[in-house]
DSSP file (Angstrom, degrees, kcal/mol; ACC not computed):
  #  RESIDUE AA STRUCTURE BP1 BP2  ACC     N-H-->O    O-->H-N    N-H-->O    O-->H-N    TCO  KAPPA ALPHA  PHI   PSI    X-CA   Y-CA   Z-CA
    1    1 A X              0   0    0      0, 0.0     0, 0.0     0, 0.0     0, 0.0   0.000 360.0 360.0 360.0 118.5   21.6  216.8   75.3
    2    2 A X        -     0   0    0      1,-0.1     2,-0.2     3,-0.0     3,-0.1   0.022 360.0-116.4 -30.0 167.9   18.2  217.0   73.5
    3    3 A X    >   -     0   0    0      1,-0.1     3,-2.0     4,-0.1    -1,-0.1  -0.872  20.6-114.7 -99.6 157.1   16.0  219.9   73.6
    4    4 A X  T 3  S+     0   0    0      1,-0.3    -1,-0.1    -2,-0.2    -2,-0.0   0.862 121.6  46.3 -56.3 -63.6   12.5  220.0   75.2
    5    5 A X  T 3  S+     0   0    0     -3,-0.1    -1,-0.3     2,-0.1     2,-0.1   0.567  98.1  87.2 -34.9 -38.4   11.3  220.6   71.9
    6    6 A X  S <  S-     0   0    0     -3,-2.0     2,-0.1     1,-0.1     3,-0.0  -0.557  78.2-107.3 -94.0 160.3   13.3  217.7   69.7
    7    7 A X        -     0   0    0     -2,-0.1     2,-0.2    -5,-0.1    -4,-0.1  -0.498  32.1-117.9 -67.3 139.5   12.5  214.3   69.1
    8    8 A X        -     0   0    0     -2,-0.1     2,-0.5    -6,-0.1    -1,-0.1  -0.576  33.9-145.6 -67.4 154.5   14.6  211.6   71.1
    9    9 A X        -     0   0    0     -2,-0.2    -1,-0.0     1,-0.2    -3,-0.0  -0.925  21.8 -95.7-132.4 130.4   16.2  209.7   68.4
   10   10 A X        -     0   0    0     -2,-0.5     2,-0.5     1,-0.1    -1,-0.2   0.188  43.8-104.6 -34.7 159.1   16.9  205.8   68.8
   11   11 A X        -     0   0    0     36,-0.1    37,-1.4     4,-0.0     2,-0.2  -0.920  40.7-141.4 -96.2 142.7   20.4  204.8   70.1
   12   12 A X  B >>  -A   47   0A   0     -2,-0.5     3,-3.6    35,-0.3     4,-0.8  -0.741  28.3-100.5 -84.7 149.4   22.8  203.3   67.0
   13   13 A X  H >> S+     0   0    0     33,-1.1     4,-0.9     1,-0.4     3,-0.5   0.724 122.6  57.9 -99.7 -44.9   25.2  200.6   67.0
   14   14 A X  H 34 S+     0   0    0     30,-2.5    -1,-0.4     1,-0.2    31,-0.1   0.782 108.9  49.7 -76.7  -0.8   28.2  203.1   67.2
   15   15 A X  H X> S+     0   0    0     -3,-3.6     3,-0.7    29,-0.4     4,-0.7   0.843 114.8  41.9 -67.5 -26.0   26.5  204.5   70.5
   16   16 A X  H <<>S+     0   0    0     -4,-0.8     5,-0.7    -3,-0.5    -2,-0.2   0.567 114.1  55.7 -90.0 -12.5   26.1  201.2   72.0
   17   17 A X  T 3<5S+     0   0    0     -4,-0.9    -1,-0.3    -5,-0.3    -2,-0.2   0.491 105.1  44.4-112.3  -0.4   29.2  200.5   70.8
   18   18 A X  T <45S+     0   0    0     -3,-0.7    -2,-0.2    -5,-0.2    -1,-0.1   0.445 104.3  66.4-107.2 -11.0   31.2  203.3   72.4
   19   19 A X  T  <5S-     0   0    0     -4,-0.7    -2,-0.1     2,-0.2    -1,-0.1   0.022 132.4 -96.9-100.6  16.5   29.2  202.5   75.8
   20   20 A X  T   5S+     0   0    0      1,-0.2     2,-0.3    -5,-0.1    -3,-0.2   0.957  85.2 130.7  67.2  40.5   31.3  199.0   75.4
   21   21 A X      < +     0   0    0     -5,-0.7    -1,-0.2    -8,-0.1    -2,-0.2  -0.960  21.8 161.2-121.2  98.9   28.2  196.8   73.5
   22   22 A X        +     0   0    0     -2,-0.3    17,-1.5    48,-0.2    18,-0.6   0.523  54.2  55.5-132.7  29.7   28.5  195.0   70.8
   23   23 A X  E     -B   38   0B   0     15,-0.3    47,-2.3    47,-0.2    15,-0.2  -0.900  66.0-112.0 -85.9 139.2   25.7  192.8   70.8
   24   24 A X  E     -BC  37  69B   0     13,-3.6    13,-3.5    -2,-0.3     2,-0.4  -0.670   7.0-152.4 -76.7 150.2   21.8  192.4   71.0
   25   25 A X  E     +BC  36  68B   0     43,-2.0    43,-1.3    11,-0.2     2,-0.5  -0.995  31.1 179.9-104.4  92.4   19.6  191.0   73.5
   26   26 A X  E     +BC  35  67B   0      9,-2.2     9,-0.8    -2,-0.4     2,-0.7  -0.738   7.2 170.0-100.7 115.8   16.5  189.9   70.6
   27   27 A X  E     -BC  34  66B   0     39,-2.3     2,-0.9    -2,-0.5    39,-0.8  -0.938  32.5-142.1-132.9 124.9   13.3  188.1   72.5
   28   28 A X  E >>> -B   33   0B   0      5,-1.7     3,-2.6    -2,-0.7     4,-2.0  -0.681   6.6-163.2 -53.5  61.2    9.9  187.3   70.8
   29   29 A X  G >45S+     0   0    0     -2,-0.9     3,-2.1     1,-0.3    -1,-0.2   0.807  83.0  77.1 -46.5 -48.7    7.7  188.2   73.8
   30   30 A X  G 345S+     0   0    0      1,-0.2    -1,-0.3    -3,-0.1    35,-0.0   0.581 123.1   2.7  -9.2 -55.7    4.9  185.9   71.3
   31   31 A X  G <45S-     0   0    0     -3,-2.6    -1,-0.2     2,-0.2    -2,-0.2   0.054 103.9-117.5-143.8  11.2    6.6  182.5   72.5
   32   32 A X  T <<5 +     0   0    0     -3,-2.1    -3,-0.2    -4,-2.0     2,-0.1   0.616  65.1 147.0  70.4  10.5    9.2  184.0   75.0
   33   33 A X  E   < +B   28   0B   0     -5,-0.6    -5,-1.7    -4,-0.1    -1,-0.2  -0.580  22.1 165.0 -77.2 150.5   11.9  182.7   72.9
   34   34 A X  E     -B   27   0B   0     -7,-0.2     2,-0.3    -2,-0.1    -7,-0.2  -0.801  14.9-177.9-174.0 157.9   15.4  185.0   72.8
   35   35 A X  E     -B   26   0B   0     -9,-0.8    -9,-2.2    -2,-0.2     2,-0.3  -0.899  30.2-106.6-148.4 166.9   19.1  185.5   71.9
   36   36 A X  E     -B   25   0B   0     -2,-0.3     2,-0.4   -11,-0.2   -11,-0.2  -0.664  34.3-172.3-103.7 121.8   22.0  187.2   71.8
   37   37 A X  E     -B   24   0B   0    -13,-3.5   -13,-3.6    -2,-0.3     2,-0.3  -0.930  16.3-139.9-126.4 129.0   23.3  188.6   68.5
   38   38 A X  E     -B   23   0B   0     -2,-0.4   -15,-0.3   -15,-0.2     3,-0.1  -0.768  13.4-178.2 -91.1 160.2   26.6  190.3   67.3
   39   39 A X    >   +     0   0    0    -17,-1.5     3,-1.7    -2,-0.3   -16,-0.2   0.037  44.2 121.7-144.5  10.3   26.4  193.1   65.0
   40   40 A X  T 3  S+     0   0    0    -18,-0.6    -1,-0.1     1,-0.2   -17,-0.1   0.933  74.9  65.9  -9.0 -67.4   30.2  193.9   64.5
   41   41 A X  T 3  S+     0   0    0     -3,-0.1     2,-0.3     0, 0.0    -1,-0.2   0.446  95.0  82.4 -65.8  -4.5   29.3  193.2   60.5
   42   42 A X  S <  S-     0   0    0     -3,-1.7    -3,-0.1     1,-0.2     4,-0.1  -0.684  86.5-102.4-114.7 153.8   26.9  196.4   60.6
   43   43 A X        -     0   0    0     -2,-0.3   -30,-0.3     1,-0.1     3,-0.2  -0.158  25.7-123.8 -54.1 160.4   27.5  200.1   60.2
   44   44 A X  S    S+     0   0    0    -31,-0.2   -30,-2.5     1,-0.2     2,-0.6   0.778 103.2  75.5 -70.5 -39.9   27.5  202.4   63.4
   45   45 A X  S    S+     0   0    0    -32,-0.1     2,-0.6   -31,-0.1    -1,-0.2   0.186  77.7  94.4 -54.2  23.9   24.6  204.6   61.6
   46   46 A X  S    S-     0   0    0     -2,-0.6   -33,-1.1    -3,-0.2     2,-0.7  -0.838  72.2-127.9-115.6 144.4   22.0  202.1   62.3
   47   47 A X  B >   -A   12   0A   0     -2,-0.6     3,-0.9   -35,-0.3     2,-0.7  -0.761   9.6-130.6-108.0 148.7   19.8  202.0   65.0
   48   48 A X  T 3  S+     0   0    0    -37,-1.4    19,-0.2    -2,-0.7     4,-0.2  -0.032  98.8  56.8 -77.7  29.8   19.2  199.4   67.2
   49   49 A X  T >  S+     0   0    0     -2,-0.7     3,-1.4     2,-0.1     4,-0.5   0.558  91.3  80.3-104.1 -33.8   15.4  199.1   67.4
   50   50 A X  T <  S+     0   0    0     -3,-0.9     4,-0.3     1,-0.2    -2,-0.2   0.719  85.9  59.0 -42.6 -15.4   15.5  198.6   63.6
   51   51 A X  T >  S+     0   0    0     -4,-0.2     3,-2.5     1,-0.2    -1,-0.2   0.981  86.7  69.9 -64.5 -45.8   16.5  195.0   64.1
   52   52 A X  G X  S+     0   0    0     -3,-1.4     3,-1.8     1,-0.2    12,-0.5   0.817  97.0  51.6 -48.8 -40.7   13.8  193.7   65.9
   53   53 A X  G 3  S+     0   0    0     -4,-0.5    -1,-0.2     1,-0.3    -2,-0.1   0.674 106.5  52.5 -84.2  15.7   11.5  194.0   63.1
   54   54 A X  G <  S+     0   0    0     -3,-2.5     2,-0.6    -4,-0.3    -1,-0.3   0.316  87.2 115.9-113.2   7.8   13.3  192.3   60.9
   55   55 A X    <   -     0   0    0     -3,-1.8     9,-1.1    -4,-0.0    -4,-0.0  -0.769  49.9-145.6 -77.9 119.1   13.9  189.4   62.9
   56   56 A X  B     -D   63   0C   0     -2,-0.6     2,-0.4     7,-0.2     7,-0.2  -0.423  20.3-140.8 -48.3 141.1   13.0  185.3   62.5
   57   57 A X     >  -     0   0    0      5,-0.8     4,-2.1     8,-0.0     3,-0.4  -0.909   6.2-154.4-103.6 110.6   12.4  183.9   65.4
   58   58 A X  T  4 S+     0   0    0     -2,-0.4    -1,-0.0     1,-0.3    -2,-0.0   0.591  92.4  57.8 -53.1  -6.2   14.1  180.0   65.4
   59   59 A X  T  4 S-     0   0    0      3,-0.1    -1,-0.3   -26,-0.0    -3,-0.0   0.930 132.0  -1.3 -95.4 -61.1   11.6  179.0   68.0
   60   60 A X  T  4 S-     0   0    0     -3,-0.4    -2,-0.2     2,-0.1    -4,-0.0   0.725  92.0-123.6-109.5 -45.5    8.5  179.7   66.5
   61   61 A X     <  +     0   0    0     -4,-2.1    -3,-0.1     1,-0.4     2,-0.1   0.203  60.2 134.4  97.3 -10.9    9.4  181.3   62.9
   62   62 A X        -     0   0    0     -5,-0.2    -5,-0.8    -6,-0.1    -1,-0.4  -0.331  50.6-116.8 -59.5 156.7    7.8  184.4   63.1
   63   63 A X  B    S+D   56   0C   0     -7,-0.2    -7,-0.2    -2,-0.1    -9,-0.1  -0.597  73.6  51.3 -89.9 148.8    8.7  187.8   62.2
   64   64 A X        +     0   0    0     -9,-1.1     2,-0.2   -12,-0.5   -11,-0.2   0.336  48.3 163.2 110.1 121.1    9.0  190.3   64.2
   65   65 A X        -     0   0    0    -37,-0.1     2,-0.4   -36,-0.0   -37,-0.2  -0.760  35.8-112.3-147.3-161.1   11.1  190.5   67.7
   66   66 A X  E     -C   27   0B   0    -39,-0.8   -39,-2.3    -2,-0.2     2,-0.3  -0.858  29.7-148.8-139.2 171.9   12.4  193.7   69.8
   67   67 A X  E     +C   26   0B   0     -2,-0.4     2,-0.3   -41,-0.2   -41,-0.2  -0.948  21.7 163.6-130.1 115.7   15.8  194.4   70.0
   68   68 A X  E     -C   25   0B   0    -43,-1.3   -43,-2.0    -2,-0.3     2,-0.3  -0.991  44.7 -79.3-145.2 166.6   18.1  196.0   72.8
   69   69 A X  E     -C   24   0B   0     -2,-0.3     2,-1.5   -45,-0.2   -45,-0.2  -0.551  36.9-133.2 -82.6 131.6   21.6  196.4   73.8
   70   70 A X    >>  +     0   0    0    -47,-2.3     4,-0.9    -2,-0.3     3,-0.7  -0.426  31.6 175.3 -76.8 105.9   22.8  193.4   75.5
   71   71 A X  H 3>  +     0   0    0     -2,-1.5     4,-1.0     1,-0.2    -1,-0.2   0.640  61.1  89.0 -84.1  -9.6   24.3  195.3   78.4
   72   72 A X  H 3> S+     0   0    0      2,-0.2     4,-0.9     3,-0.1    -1,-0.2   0.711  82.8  59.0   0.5 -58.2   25.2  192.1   80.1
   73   73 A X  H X> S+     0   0    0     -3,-0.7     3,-1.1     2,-0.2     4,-0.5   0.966 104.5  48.4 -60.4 -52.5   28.8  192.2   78.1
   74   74 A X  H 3X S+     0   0    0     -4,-0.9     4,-1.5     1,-0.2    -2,-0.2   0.957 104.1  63.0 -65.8 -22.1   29.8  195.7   79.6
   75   75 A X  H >< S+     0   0    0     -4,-1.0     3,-0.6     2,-0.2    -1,-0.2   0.997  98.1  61.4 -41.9 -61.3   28.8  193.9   83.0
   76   76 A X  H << S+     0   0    0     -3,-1.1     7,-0.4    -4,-0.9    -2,-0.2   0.865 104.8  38.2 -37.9 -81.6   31.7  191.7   82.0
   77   77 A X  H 3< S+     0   0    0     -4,-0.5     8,-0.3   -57,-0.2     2,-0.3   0.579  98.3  86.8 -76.5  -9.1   34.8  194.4   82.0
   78   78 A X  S X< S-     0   0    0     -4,-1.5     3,-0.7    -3,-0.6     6,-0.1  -0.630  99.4 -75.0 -70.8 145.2   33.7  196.2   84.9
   79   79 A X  T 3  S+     0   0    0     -2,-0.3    -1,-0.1     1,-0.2    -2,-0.1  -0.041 121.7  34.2 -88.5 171.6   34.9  194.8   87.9
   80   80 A X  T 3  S+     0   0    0      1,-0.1     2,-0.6    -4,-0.1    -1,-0.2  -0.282 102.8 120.8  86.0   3.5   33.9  191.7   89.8
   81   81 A X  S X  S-     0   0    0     -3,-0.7     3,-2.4    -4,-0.1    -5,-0.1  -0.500  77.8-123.5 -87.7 133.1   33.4  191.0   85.7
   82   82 A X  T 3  S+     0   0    0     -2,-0.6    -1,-0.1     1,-0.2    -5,-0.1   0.645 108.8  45.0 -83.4  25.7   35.4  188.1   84.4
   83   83 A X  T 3  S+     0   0    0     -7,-0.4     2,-0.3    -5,-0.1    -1,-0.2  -0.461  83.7 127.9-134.5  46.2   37.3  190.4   81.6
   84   84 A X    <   +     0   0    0     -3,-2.4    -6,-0.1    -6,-0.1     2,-0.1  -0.655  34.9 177.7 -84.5 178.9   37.9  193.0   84.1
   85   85 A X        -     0   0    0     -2,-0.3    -8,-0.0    -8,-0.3    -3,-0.0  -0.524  24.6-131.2-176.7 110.4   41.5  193.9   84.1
   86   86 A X              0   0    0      1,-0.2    -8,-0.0    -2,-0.1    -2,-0.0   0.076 360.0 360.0 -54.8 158.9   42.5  196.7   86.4
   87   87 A X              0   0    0      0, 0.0    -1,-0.2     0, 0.0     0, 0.0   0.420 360.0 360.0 -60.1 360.0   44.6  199.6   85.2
């Protein structure tokens, strides 16, 4: 837990990835275009708003996006999810 006093610090792909995420949710509010990106192939030290600005968008071709964790997959294994599988 933070202190009043410290900065909150972005979350990074191995938090998102220990909260059962291992994808982005990327949208271009510009032209409302967005997708869903895996980032397996990247380090856990990175943090996940850093993507966004570094994103094309395929709709439009601009730079620039935000970036969040698609929490949608961890929707999936809890249940009523269709990769639950009880204990």
């Amino acid at each position: 837990m933070t202190k009043p006093d410290e900065p909150i610090r972005p979350m990074t792909l191995g938090n998102m990835r220990q909260n059962g995420v291992r994808g982005l949710f990327v949208t271009r509010s510009a032209c409302g275009y967005h997708t869903e990106i895996n980032v397996d192939a990247w380090p856990d030290d990175i943090s996940v708003p850093s993507f966004g600005p570094r994103m094309r968008c395929t709709k439009c071709g601009k730079l620039g996006a935000t970036a969040i964790p698609n929490w949608i997959e961890r929707r999936d294994s809890e249940p009523g999810g269709r990769n639950y599988r009880p204990l």
